[in-house]
C-alpha positions as CSV (number, residue, x, y, z in Angstrom):
1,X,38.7,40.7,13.4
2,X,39.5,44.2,13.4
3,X,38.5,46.7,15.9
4,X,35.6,48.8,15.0
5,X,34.6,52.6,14.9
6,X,32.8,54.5,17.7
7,X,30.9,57.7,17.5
8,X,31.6,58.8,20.4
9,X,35.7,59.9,20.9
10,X,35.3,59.6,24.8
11,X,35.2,55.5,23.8
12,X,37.3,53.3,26.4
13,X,39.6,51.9,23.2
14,X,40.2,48.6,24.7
15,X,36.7,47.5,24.9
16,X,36.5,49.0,21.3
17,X,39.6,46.6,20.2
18,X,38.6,43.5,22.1
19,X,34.9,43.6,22.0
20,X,33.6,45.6,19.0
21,X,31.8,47.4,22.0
22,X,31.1,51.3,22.5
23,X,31.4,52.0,26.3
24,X,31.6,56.1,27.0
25,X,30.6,56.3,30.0
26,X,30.8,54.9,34.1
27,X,26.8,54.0,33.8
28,X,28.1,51.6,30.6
29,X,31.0,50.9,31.7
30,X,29.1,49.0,34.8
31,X,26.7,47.5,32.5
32,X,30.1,46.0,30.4
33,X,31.4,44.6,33.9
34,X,28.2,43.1,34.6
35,X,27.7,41.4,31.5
36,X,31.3,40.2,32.3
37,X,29.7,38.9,35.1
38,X,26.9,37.1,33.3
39,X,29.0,35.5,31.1
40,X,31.2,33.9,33.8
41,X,28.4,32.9,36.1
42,X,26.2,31.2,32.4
43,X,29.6,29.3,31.6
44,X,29.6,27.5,34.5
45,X,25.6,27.4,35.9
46,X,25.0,24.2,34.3
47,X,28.3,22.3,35.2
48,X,27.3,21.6,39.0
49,X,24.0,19.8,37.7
50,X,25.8,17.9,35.3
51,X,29.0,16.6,38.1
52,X,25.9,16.2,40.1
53,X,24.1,13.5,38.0
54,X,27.2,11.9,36.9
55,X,27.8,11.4,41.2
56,X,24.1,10.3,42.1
57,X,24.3,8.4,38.3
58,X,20.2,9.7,37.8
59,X,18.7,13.2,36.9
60,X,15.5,12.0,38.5
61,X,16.0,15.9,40.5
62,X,14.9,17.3,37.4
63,X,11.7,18.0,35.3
64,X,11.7,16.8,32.1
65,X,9.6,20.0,31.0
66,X,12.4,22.5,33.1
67,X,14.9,21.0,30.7
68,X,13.0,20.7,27.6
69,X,11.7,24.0,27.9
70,X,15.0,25.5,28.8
71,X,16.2,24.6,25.5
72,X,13.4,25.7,23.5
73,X,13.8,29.4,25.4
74,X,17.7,29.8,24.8
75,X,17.3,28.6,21.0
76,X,14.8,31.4,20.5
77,X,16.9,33.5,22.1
78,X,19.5,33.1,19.9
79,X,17.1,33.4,16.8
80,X,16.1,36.4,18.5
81,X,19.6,37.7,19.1
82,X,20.7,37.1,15.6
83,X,17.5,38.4,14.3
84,X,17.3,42.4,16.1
85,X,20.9,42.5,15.1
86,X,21.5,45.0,18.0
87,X,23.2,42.5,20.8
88,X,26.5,42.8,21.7
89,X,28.4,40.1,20.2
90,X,29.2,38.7,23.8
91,X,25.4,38.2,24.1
92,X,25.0,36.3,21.0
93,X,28.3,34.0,21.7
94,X,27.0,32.9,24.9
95,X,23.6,32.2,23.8
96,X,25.5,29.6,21.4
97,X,27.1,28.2,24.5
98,X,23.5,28.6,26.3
99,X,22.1,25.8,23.4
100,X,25.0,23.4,23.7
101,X,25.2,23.3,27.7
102,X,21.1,22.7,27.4
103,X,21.7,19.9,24.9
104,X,24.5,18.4,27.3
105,X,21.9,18.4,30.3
106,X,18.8,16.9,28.1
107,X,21.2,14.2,26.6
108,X,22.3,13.4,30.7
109,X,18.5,12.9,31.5
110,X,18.0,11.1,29.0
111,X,20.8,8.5,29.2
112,X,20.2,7.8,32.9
113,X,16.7,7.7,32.1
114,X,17.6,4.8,29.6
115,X,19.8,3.2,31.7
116,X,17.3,2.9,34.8
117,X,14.6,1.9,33.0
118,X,17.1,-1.1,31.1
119,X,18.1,-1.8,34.7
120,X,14.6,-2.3,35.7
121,X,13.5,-4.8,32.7
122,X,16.9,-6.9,33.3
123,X,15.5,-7.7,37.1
124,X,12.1,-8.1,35.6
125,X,10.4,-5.3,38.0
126,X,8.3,-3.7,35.0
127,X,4.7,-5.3,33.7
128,X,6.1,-5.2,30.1
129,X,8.8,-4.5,27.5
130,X,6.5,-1.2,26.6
131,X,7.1,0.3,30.0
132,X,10.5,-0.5,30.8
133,X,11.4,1.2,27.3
134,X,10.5,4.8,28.4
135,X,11.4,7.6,26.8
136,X,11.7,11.2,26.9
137,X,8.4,11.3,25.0
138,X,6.9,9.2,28.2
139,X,8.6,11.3,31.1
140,X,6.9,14.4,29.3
141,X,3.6,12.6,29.3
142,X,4.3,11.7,33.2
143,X,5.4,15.3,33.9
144,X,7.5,14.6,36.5
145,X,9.9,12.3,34.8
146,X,8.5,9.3,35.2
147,X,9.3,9.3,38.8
148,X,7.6,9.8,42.5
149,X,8.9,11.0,45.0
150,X,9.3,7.2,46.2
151,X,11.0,6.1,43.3
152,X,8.0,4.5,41.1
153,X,7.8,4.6,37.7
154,X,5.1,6.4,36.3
155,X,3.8,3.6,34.2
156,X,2.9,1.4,37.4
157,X,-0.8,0.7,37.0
158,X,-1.7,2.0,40.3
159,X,-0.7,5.5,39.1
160,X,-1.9,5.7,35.9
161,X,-4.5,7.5,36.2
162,X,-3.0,10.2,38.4
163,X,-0.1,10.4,36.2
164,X,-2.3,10.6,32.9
165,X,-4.6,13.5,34.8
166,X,-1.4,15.5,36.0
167,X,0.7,15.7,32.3
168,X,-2.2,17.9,30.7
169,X,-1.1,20.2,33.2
170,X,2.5,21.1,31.9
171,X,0.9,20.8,28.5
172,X,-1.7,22.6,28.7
173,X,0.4,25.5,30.4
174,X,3.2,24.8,27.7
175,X,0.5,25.2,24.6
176,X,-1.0,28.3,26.5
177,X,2.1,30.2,27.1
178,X,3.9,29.5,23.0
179,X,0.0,31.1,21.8
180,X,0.4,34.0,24.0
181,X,4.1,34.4,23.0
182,X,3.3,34.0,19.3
183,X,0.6,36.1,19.4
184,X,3.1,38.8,20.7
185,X,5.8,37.9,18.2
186,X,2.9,38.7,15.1
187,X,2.0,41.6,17.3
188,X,5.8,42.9,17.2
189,X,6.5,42.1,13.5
190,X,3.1,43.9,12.1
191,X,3.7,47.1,14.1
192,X,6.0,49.8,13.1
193,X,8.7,50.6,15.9
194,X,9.2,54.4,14.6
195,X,12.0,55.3,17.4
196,X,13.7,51.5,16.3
197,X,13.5,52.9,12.6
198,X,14.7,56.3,13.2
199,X,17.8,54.5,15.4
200,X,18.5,52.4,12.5
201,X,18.6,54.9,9.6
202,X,20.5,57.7,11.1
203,X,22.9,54.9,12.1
204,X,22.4,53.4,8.0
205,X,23.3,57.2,7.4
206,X,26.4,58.0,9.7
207,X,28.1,54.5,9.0
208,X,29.4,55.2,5.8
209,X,31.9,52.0,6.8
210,X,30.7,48.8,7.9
211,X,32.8,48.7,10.8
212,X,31.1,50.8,12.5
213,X,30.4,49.5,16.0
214,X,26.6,50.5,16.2
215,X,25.6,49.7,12.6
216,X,22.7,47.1,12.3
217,X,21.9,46.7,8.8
218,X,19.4,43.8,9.8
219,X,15.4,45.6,8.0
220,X,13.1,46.7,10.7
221,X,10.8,44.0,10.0
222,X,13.4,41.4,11.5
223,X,13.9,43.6,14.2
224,X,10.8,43.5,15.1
225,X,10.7,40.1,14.9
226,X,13.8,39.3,16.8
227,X,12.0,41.1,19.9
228,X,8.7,39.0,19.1
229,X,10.5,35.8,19.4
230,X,12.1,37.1,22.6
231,X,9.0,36.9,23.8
232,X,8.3,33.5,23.1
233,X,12.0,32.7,24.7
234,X,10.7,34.5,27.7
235,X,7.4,32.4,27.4
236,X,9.3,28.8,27.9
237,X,12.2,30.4,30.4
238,X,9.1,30.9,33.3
239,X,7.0,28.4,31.8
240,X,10.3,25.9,32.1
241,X,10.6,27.1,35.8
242,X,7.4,26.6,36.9
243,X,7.5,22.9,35.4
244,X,10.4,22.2,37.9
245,X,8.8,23.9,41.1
246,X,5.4,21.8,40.5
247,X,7.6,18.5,40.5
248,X,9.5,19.9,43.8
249,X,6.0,20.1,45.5
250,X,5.2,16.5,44.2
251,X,8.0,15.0,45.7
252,X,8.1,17.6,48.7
253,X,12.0,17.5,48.1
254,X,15.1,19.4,46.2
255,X,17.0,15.9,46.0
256,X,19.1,15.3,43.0
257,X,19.0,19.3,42.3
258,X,22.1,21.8,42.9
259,X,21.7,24.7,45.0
260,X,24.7,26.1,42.9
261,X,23.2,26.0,39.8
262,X,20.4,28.1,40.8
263,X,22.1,30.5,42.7
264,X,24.5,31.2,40.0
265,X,21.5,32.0,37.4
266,X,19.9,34.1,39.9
267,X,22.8,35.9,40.2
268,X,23.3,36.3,36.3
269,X,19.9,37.6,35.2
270,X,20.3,39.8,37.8
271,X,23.8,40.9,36.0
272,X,22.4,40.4,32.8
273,X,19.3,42.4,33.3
274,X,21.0,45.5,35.1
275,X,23.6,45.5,32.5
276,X,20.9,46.3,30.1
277,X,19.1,49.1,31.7
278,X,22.5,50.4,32.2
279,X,22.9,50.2,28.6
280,X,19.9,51.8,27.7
281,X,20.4,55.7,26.9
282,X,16.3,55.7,26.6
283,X,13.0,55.0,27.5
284,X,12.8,53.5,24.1
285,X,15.8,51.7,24.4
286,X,14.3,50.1,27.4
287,X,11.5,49.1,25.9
288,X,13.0,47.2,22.4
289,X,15.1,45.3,25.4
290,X,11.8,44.4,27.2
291,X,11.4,40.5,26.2
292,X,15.2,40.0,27.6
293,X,14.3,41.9,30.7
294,X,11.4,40.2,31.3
295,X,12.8,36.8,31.0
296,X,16.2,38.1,33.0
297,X,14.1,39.3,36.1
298,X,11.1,36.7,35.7
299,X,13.4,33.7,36.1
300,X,15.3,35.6,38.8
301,X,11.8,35.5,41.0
302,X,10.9,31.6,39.9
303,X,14.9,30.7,40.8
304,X,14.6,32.3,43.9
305,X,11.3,30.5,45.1
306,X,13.6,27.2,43.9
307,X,15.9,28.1,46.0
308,X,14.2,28.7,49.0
309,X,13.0,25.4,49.0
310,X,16.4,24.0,49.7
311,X,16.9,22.8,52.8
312,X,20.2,25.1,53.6
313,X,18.0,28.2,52.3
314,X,15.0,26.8,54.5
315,X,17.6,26.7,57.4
316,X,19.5,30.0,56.7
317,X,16.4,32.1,56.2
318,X,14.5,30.5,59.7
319,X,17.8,31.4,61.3
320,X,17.5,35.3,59.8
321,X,14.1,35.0,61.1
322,X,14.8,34.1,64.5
323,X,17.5,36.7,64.9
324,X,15.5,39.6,63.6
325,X,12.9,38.0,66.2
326,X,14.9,38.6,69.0
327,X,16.1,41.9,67.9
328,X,12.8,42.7,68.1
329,X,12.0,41.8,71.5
330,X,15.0,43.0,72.5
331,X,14.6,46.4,71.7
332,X,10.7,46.3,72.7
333,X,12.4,45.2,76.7
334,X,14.6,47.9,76.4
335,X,11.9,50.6,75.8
């Protein structure tokens, strides 16, 4: 592919050559590195959960609605991506990569999810060939996979009920938050974006070449409704997250989850989202980015509740506690 055409002669060239990218300045020249950063920490998020159910051989750690919903917001985002034309193309790679890892993860549930429950008809321990064939559509239902925190399948009589009164609650939540992110996406698409318009002509009119690193030639109307379904991707990201923190109060533990995976998708919505404010040259520009910041820095809160749950972030933060305690007293015997 050959290297594009900035506006701007102060351009670093080798970002120009390598990544079709304009970078002037030091403020976007941090935002490039940190979207660096992003890139590397998303490529390799999901592998510790994955080497982590192959080890225990179950993803019973996991929500079924966290991964489900997961998908659902990275496959918008890439609609969305593709759609406001005004991504960098790093962005729009990785949210390919984003759809595949999610599919890899999903596929992992589901297999060991198959395999248990053929395990459990072979020794006889379900009522009937019905519930021992469980699938994906079943540990939806169940909410929390089909699992308590003892083990049980949620198709043993004595929890029906409970089960059947606890999976409106994800759905419920799930139908809730696609209305509200629809209804935002028909919002974004109907209304005029005058700053996004002017932006896009005057850069329609100075790219008389189509190489021109800043051209978008994607109408305003698709615009507009790339940053609607943004919304919607934002929608399942925190409505994914607060699927898996329910089923980590259920079963009062963090077991069969990795730490790492969480703390590296932490640290790459934070990356991602400062990257974009550094990016931004405008209040408007902030604002066409708002869906992606709002589902960079939502997650980062929901993730960091996750984490603290852990048992080494439990410890580690009671430890930073205690210290600060005695600091405290310290200085108050001193005076």
């Amino acid at each position: 592919m050959p290297p594009c055409t900035c506006s701007s002669p102060d351009a670093l060239d080798w970002i120009r050559r390598v990544f079709r990218e304009c970078v002037s300045d030091d403020r976007e020249l941090l935002g490039f590195y940190l979207a660096l950063i992003t890139v590397a920490c998303w490529m390799t998020a999901q592998i510790p959960q994955l080497i982590l159910n192959f080890r225990q051989k179950s993803a019973r750690g996991l929500s079924p609605w966290f991964l489900a919903q997961w998908l659902a917001g990275d496959s918008f985002n890439l609609i969305g991506c593709l759609a406001t034309g005004d991504q960098a193309p790093t962005q729009t790679y990785t949210a390919v990569y984003f759809v595949l890892s999610d599919l890899a993860l999903l596929c992992q549930y589901v297999y060991y999810r198959e395999r248990r429950s053929g395990r459990r008809q072979r020794r006889g321990d379900a009522d009937d060939e019905d519930s021992s064939n469980a699938s994906l559509y079943d540990a939806l239902r169940s909410e929390d996979g089909g699992e308590s925190s003892g083990g049980e399948s949620a198709t043993d009589p004595r929890g029906r009920g409970e089960g059947a009164r606890g999976s409106m609650s994800p759905i419920g939540g799930f139908v809730l938050a696609s209305a509200s992110a629809l209804a935002l996406a028909a919002t974004a698409a109907s209304r005029g974006d005058t700053d996004g318009a002017v932006a896009s002509s005057g850069v329609l009119r100075s790219a008389l070449q189509v190489d021109d690193c800043e051209y978008n030639g994607n109408p305003q109307w698709m615009q507009n409704f790339g940053r609607g379904v943004g919304y919607l991707a934002t929608a399942f990201y925190l409505g994914g997250r607060l699927a898996q923190i329910a089923k980590n109060r259920r079963r009062r533990t963090t077991e069969g989850l990795s730490l790492t995976m969480f703390a590296l998708a932490v640290t790459a919505n934070l990356a991602y989202g400062t990257s974009v404010l550094c990016a931004s040259k405008s209040t408007a520009a902030v604002m066409r980015a708002m869906p992606w910041l709002l589902g960079s820095f939502g997650t980062v809160v929901l993730d960091l509740t996750i984490l603290a749950s852990f048992p080494a972030a439990s410890s580690l933060l009671s430890l930073f506690g205690r210290r600060r305690r005695r600091s405290v007293i310290g200085d108050e015997n001193y005076e």
